[in-house]
N, C-alpha and C positions, 0 to 999 in steps of 0.2 A: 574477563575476556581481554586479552591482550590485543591491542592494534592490530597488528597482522593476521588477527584469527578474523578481525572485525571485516579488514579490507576482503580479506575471502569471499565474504558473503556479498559484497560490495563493489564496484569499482573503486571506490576510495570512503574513507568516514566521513567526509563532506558530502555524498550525496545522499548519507543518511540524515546529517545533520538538515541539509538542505529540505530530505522529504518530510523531517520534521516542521519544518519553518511550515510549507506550503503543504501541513496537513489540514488545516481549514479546507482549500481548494481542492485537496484530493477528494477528501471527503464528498463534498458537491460534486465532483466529478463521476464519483463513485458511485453517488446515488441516482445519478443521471442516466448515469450506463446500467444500473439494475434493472431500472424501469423502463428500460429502451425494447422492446420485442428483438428488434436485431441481434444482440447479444445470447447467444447461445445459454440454455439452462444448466449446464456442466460449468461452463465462467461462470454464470452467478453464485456456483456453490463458493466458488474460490472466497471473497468474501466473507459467505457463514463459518466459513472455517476459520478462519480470522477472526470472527467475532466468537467463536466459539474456544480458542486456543486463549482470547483474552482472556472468558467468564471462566471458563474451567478452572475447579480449586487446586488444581494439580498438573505440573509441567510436564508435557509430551514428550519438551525436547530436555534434554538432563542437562542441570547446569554445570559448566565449564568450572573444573578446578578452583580457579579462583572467581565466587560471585560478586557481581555487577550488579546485583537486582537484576531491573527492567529491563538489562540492555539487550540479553537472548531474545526476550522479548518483543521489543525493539525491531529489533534486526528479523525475525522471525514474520510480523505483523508488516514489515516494510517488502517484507519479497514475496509475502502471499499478496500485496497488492500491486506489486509490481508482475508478478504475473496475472493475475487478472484482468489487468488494463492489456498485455500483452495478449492477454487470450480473447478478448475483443475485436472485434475486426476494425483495422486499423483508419477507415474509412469514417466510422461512426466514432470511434474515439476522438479523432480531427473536427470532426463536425459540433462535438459537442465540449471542445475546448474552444472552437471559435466563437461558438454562441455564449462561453460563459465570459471569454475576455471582450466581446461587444457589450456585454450588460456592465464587467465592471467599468467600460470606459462611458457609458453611459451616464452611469453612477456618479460619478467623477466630476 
């Protein structure tokens, strides 16, 4: 995958690189908002599909000319949870980034 096919999917490959870094937290975030009732049952699928694009022995999406491995991947597992958080209601998402950055500063 070439840079500019990357940034397509992306505002830029830094804020893939980024969702990388801060996949620990996403994660927690993610499992936070599953188990929320607030969160709509159609969002929650948005993840199994994520997790089911990872386990699957065989790619959905065809890989690009020249392979990358993981990187479709990647990019693929980074915007089904970027819309999931999006398909959240925006309220509750807030609510449960604030309680998770009081615990780390807690922590701390």
């Amino acid at each position: 995958m070439k840079r500019a096919d990357l940034a397509r999917y992306a505002r830029s490959p830094l804020e893939v690189v980024r969702f990388l870094f801060h996949l620990p937290k996403m994660a927690i975030l993610i499992h936070r908002l599953l188990q929320d009732k607030r969160v709509s049952f159609l969002a929650k699928l948005i993840p199994l599909a994520a997790l089911l694009y990872v386990v699957l022995p065989f790619d959905l999406v065809r890989d690009f000319p020249v392979s990358l491995g993981y990187v479709d991947d990647v990019v693929v597992v980074y915007l089904l949870m970027k819309a999931f958080i999006r398909a959240c209601p925006p309220e509750v998402v807030q609510e449960h980034v604030a309680k998770l950055s009081l615990q780390r500063k807690r922590s701390s």
